[in-house]
ZAMARGU-4260 file (C-alpha; in steps of 0.2 Angstrom, whole numbers, plus 5000, padded with zeros to 4 digits):
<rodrens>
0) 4935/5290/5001 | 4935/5282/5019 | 4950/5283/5032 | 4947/5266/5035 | 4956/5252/5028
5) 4952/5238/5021 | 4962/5220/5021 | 4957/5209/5008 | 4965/5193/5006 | 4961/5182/4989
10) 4966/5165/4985 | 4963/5151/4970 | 4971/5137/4964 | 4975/5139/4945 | 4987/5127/4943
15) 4998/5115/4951 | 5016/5113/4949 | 5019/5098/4951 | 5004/5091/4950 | 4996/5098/4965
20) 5012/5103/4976 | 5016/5121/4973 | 5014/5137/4960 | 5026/5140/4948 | 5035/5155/4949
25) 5033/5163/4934 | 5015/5162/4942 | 5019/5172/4956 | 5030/5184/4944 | 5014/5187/4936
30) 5001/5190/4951 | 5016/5202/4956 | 5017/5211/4938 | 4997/5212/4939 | 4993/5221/4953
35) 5009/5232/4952 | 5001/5239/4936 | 4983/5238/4936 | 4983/5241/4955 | 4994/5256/4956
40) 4977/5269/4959 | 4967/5255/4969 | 4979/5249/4980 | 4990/5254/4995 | 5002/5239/4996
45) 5001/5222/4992 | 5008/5206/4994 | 5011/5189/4983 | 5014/5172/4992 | 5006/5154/4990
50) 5004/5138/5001 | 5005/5124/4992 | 4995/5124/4973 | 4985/5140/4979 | 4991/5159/4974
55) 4988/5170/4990 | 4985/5190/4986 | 4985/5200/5003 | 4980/5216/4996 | 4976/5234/5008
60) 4968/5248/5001 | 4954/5261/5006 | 4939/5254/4994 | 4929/5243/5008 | 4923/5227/5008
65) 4915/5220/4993 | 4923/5233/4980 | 4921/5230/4963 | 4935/5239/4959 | 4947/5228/4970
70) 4936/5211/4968 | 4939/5212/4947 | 4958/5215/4950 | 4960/5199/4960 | 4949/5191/4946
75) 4960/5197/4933 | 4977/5194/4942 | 4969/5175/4943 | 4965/5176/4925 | 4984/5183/4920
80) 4990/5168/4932 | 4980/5154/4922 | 4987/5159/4908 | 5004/5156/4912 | 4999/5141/4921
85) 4991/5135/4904 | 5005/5139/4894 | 5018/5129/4905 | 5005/5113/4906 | 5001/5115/4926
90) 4991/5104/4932 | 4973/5108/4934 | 4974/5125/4926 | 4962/5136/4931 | 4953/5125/4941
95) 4946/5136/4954 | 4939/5149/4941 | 4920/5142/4940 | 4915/5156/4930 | 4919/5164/4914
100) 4914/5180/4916 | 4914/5194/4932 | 4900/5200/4936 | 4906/5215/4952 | 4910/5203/4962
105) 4922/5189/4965 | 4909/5178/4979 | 4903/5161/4971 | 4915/5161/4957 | 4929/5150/4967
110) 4940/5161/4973 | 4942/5163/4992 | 4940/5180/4999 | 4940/5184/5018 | 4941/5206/5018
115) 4938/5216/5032 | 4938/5236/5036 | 4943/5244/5052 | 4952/5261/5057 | 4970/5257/5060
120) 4976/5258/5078 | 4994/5266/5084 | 5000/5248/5081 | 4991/5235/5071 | 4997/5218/5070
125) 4988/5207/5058 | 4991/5189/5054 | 4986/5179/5040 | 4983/5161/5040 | 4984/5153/5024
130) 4980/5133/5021 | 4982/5121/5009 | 4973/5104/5008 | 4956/5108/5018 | 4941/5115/5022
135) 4934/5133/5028 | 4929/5122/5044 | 4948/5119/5048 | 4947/5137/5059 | 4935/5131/5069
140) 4946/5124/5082 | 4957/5138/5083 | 4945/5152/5084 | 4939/5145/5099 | 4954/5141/5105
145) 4959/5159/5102 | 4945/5168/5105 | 4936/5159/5118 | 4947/5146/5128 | 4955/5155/5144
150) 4968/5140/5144 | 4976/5147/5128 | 4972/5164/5128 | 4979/5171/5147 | 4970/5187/5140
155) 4951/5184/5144 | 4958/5181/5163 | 4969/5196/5164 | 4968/5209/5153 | 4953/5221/5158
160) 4948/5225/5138 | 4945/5206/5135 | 4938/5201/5149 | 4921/5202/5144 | 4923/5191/5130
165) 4920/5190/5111 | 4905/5188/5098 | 4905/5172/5084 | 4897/5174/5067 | 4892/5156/5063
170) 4888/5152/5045 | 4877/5137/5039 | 4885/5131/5023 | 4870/5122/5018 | 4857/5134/5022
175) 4867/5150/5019 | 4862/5158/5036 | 4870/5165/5050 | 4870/5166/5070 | 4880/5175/5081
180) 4885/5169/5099 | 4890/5178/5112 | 4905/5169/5123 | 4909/5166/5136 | 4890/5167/5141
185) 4883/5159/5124 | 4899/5146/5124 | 4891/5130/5124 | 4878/5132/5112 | 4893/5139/5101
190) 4903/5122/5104 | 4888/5113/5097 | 4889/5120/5079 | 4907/5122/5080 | 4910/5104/5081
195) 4902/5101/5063 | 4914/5111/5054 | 4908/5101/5038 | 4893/5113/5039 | 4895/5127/5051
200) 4911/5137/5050 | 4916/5153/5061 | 4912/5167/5048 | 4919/5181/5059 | 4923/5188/5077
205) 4919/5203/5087 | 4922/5211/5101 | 4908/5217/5114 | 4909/5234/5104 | 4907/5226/5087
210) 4925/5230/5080 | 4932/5217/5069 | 4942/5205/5076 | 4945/5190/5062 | 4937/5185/5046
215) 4939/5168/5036 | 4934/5164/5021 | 4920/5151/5019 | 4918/5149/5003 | 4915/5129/4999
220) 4921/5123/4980 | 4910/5109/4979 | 4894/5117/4983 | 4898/5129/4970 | 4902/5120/4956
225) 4890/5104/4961 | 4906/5092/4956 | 4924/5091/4967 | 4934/5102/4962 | 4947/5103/4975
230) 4947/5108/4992 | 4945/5125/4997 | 4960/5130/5007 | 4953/5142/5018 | 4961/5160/5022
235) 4959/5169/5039 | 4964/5186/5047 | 4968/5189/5064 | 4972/5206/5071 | 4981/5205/5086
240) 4985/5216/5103 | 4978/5231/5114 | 4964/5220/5118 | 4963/5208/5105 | 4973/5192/5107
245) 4993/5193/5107 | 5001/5187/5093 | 5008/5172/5106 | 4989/5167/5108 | 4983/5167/5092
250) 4999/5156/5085 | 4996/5143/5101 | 4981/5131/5094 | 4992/5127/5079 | 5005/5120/5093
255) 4994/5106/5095 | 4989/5099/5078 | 4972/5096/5075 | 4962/5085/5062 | 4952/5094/5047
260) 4944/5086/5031 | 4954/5087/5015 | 4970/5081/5010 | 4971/5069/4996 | 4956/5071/4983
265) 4950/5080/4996 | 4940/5065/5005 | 4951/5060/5019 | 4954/5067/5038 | 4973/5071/5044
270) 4982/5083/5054 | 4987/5100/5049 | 5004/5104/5048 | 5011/5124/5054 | 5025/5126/5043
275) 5035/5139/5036 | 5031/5144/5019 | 5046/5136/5010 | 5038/5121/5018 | 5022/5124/5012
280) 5024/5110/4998 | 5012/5094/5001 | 5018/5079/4993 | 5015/5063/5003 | 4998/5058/4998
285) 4998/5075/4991 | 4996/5083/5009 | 4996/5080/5025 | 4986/5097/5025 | 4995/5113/5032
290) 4993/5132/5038 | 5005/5144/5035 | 5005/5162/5047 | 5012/5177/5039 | 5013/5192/5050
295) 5011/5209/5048 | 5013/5224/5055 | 5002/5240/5044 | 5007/5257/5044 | 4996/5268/5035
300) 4988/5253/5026 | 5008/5248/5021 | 5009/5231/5024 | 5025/5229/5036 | 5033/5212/5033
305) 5029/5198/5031 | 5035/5189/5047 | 5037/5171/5042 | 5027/5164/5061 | 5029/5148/5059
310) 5047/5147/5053 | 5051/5144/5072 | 5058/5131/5082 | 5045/5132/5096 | 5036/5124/5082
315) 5045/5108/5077 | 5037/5098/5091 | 5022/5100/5083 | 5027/5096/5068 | 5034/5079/5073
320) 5016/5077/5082 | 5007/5080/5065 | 5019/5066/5055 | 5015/5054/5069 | 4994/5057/5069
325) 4998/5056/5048 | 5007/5039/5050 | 4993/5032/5060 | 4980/5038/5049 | 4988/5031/5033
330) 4987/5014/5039 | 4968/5014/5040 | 4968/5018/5019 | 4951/5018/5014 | 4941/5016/5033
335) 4933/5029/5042 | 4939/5039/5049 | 4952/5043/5040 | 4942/5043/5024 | 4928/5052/5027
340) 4910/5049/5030 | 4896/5043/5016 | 4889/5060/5018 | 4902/5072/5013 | 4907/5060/4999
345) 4895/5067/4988 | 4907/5072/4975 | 4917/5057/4973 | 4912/5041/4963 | 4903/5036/4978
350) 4886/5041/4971 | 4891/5033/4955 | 4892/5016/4961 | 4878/5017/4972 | 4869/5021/4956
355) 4877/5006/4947 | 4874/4992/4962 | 4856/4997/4967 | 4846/4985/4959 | 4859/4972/4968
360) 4854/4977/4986 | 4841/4966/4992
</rodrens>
């Protein structure tokens, strides 16, 4: 079994509560109950939260990336959690669970999954984002901003370990392939994809010496179950210090609010909101979208925390920002661009009515 350890973060809606605003807690009682047992020989420690609908498992352990072992005990902690969410009537129970069966492993079945494996250093401070309401695409911004904008992060100007930069793995969603860009030299051809984050996410970064340095998860509902389903409400882990960003730096993009795809039925634009988890309940047009950052600090794969990031006050300026972008954007109803564009409507009943009003178009 490796020294290294592995930080595998799952997430799925399997019901709402109420309607799609939160999880139930007997939900979370159960995640809990599941990986305590069936998790007490795979796991080193483990944590349950959620952000709005979605059920977040943070789990560390020494099994890799891609483990069956660890992959099926997220799948069955989800399985465990629909149940309860059936029995209580949640809304949409089970909705992120495409599949009936596993098959070793828990990519294309719904779930989100962002894992990654790394030797821990003398201190290693992790954070993990966790958003409700949007895309995979919704990191984009911020890993730049952390990763490759000097203005945010002071630490590619000063500190000698980051001065040379970092690596970006770009995913196509549409085409499944990958690129990597080497910043700051490759920066402008990174911005190109990044600017499309309906298609091409940041799948991971690297430093110049190829260690780990964030990992999202990029899997996209719609895609995979040819029909909306709900958004994806992407997870993401940063590790942080002794030449990787401070944590300061990697929580500054969020200070300005941003716009990302999502929100209600998933076809509208809007801010997204840092708040603290027990604020991590959309309800007005079932959003505006938000980001939660729990931080951690690990101690022989322990996870130490969480660290509730967002909680602060430093934050509440941002938040007053976001409400004003979501008041201005809900005036515009169903106009672009706070409704999305033709093209990433697919799911909705645009095609429908196309179909319908064709023979009328002259």
């Amino acid at each position: 079994m490796s020294s290294r350890v592995t930080l595998s973060v799952f997430k799925a809606d399997v019901g709402g509560y109420v309607g799609h605003g939160s999880v139930h807690p007997d939900m979370l009682h159960k995640a809990e109950e599941t990986l305590k047992e069936a998790g007490k020989h795979l796991l080193i420690d483990f944590f349950v939260t959620n952000v709005g609908d979605d059920i977040n498992l943070v789990l560390t352990h020494r099994e890799g990336v891609d483990a069956e072992a660890i992959h099926a005990l997220a799948w069955n902690t989800f399985l465990n959690c629909t149940e309860v969410a059936k029995s209580l009537k949640m809304y949409g129970a089970g909705q992120d669970l495409l599949s009936d069966a596993f098959s070793g492993n828990i990519k294309g079945m719904g779930p989100g999954i962002a894992e990654m494996e790394f030797e821990e250093r003398p201190s290693e401070p992790i954070i993990v984002f966790m958003a409700d309401k949007t895309e995979p695409g919704a990191w984009n911004f911020p890993l730049y901003k952390i990763f490759a904008d000097p203005f945010n992060t002071i630490g590619l100007v000063i500190d000698p370990k980051m001065h040379s930069g970092f690596c970006f793995e770009v995913l196509d969603l549409f085409e499944d392939k990958s690129v990597t860009f080497s910043c700051p030299e490759e920066l402008y051809d990174l911005l190109v994809f990044l600017g499309a984050p309906n298609r091409f996410v940041v799948k991971s970064v690297f430093t110049k010496n190829n260690e780990i340095a964030a990992v999202s998860s990029t899997q996209k509902l719609n895609q995979m179950a040819g029909r909306y389903v709900g958004k994806d409400d992407p997870v993401l882990i940063v590790r942080c210090q002794s030449g990787l960003p401070a944590v300061g730096e990697v929580l500054e993009p969020f200070a300005n609010p941003h716009l990302v795809s999502g929100w209600m039925r998933g076809s509208h634009h809007g801010p997204i909101i840092p708040v603290s988890q027990k604020q991590a309940i959309p309800t007005r047009f079932d959003g505006p979208p938000r980001v939660i950052a729990m931080g951690f600090q690990l101690s022989s794969g322990r996870l130490i925390g969480p660290q509730d990031l967002f909680a602060d006050v430093a934050f509440d300026r941002a938040r007053e920002k976001a409400l004003e972008i979501a008041d201005y954007m809900r005036q515009l109803g169903p106009f672009e661009p706070h409704r999305l564009p033709l093209d990433e409507m697919e799911y909705t009943t645009m095609p429908q009515v196309m179909e319908r009003l064709k023979d009328r178009f002259k």
